[in-house]
C-alpha positions as CSV (number, residue, x, y, z in Angstrom):
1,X,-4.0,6.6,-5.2
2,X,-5.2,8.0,-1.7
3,X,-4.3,4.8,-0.2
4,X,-0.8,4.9,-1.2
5,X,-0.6,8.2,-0.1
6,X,-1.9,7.4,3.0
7,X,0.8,4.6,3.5
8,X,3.8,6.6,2.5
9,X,2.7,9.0,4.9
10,X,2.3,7.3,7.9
11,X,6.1,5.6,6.6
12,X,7.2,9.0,6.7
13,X,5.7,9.9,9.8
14,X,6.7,7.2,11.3
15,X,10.3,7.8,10.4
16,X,10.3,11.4,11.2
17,X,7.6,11.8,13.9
18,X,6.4,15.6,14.0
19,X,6.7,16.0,17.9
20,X,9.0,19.1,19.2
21,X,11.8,18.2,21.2
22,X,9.7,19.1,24.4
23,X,6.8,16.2,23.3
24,X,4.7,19.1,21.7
25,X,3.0,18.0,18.6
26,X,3.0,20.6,15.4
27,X,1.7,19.9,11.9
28,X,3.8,17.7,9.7
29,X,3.9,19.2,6.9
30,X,7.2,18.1,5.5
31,X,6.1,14.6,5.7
32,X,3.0,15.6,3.9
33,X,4.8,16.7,1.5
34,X,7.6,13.8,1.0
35,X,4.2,11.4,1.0
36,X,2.6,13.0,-1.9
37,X,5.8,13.5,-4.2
38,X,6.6,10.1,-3.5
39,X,3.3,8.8,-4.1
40,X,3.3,10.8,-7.4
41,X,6.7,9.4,-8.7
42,X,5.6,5.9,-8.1
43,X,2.1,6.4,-9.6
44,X,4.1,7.4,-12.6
45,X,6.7,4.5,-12.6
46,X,3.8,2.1,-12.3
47,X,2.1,3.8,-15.3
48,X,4.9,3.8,-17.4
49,X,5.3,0.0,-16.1
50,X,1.8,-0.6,-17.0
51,X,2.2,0.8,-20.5
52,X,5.7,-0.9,-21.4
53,X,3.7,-4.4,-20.0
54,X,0.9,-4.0,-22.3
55,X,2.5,-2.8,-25.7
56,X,4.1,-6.1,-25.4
57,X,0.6,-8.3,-25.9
């Protein structure tokens, strides 16, 4: 799970870089943010995946 989080948010810090429009850097917490609901909606899609897969064996 840290891993994925870890990708989404260096995909969403890669789309929306946290650098000031004079090339200051701040802290990104937006993308933080976007990274771990995102990673948190697809952990539960692939659960509910995972479920619907098994139930069928």
């Amino acid at each position: 799970m840290s891993v994925s989080t870890v990708i989404t948010y260096t995909i969403a810090d890669s789309l929306h870089p946290p650098v000031t429009e004079d090339g200051q850097r701040y802290m990104p917490t937006g993308n933080i943010v976007k990274s771990l609901l995102l990673n948190f909606v697809l952990g539960a899609f692939v659960f509910i995946l995972t479920v619907k897969i098994l139930r069928k064996k």
